[in-house]
Backbone bond lengths (Angstrom), bond angles and torsions (degrees), N, CA, C in turn:
res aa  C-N    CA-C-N  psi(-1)  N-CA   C-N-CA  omega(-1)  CA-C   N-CA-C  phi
1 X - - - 1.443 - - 1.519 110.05 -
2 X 1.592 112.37 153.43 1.321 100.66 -173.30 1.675 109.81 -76.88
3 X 1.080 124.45 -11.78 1.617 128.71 -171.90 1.788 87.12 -60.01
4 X 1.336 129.47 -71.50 1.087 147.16 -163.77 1.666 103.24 -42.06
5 X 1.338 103.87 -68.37 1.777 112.29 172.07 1.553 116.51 -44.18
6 X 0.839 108.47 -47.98 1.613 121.00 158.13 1.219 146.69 -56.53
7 X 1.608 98.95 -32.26 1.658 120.47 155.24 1.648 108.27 90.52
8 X 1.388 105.75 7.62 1.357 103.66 168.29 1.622 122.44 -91.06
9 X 1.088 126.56 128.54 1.489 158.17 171.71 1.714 119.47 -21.45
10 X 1.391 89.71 -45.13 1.814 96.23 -174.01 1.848 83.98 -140.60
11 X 1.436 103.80 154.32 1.833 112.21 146.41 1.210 127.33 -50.80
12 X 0.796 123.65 -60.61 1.683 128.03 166.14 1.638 121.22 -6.77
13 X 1.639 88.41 -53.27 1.260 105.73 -168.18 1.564 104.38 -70.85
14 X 0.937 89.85 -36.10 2.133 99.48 -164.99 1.281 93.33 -61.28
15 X 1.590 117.29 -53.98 1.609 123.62 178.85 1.386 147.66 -38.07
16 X 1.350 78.38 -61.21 1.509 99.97 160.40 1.541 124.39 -69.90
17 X 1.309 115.87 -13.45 1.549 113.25 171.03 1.339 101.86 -93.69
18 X 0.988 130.10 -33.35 1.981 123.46 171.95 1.082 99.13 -109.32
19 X 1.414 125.07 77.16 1.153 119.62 158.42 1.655 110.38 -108.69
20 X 1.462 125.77 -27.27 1.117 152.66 162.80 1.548 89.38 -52.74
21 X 1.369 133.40 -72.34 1.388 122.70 -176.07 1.111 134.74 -18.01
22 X 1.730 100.76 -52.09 1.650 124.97 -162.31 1.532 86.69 -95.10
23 X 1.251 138.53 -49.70 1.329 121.31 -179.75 2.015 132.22 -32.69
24 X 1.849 83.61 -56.62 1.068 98.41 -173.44 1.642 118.51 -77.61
25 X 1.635 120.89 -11.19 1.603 130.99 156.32 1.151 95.14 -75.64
26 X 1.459 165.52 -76.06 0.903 152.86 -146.12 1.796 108.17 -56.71
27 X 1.344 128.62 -69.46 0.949 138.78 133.58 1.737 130.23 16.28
28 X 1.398 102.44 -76.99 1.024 110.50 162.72 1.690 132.57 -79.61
29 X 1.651 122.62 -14.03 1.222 136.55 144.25 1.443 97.26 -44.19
30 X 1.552 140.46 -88.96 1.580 167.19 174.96 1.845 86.93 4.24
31 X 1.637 98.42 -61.90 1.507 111.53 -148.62 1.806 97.41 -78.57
32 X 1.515 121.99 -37.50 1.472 117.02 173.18 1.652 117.71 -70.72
33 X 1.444 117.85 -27.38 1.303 120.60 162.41 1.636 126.89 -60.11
34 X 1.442 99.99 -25.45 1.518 107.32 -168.07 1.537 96.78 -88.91
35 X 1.766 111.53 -55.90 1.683 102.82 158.74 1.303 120.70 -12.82
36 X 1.363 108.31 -90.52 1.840 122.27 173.15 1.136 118.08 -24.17
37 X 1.487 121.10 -46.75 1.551 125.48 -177.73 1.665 102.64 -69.93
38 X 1.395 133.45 -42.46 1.262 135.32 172.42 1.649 90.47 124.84
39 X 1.567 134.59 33.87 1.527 134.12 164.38 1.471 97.64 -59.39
40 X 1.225 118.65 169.97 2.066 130.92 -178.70 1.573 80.63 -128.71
41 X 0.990 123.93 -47.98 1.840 121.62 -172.32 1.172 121.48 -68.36
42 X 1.573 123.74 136.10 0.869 123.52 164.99 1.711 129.74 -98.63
43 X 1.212 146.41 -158.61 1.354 130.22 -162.52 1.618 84.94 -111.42
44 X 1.103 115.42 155.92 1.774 117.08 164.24 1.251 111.11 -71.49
45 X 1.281 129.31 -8.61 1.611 137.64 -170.26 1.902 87.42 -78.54
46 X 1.143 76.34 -61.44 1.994 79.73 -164.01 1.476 112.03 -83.80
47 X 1.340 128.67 21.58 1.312 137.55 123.24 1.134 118.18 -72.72
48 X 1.267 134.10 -26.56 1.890 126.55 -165.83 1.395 94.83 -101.96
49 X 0.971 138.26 -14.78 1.092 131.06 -175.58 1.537 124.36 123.53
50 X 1.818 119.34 7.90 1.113 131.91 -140.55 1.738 133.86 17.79
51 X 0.991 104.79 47.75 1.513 91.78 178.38 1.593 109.02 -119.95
52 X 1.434 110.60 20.41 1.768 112.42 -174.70 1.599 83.18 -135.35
53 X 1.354 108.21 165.48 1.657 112.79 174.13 1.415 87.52 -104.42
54 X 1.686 89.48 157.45 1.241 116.24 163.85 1.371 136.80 -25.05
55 X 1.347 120.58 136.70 1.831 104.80 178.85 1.945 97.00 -93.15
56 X 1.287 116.59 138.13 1.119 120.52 -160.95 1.762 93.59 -78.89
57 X 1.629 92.57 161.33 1.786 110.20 178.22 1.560 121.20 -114.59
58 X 1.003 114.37 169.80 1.683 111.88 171.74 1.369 115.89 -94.12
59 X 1.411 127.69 112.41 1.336 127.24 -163.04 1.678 111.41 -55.78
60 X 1.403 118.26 -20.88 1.371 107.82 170.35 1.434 117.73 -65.17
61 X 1.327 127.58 -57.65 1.556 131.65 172.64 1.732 104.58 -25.68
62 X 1.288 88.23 -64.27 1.696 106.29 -170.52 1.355 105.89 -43.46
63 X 1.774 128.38 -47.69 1.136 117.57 -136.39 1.853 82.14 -94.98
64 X 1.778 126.51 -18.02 0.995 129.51 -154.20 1.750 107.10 -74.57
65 X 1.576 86.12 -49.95 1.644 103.71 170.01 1.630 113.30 -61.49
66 X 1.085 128.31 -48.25 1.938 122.03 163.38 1.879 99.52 -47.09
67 X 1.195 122.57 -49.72 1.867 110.12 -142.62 1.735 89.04 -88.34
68 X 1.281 98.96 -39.86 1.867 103.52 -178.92 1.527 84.45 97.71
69 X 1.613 95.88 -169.64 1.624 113.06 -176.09 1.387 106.58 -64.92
70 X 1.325 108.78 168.70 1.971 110.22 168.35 1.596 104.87 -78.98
C-alpha cells in the first residue's frame, strides 16, 4: 500500500497530505472536458492554482450561460 511506501502509520495521514493533489487532477480533468465540450470558462480552482475547491454557483446563472439568450 502506498501509506506503507511512504512510511506513514495510518491512511488518513497519506490522505490528507495529497489531498490538494487529487483535488487539483480532478479539477483540471473538469477544465479539459469542458474544453472538448466547447466551455470558454474555466473553473476558479484552476485559476487559483487548484489547491482550494471551488466556490459554489447558482444553477440558474449556470444553466443561463450554457442555453444563451431565448
Amino acid at each position: 500500500m502506498i501509506k506503507k511506501l511512504l512510511g506513514h502509520a495510518h491512511i488518513g495521514v497519506t490522505a490528507t497530505v495529497y489531498a490538494h493533489v487529487r483535488l487539483r487532477l480532478q479539477r483540471e480533468a473538469i477544465d479539459t472536458l469542458g474544453t472538448a465540450l466547447g466551455s470558454r470558462e474555466t473553473t476558479e480552482t484552476a485559476r487559483s492554482g487548484g489547491d482550494e475547491p471551488p466556490r459554489p454557483r447558482r444553477a440558474g446563472a449556470r444553466a443561463a450561460r450554457v442555453s444563451g439568450p431565448p
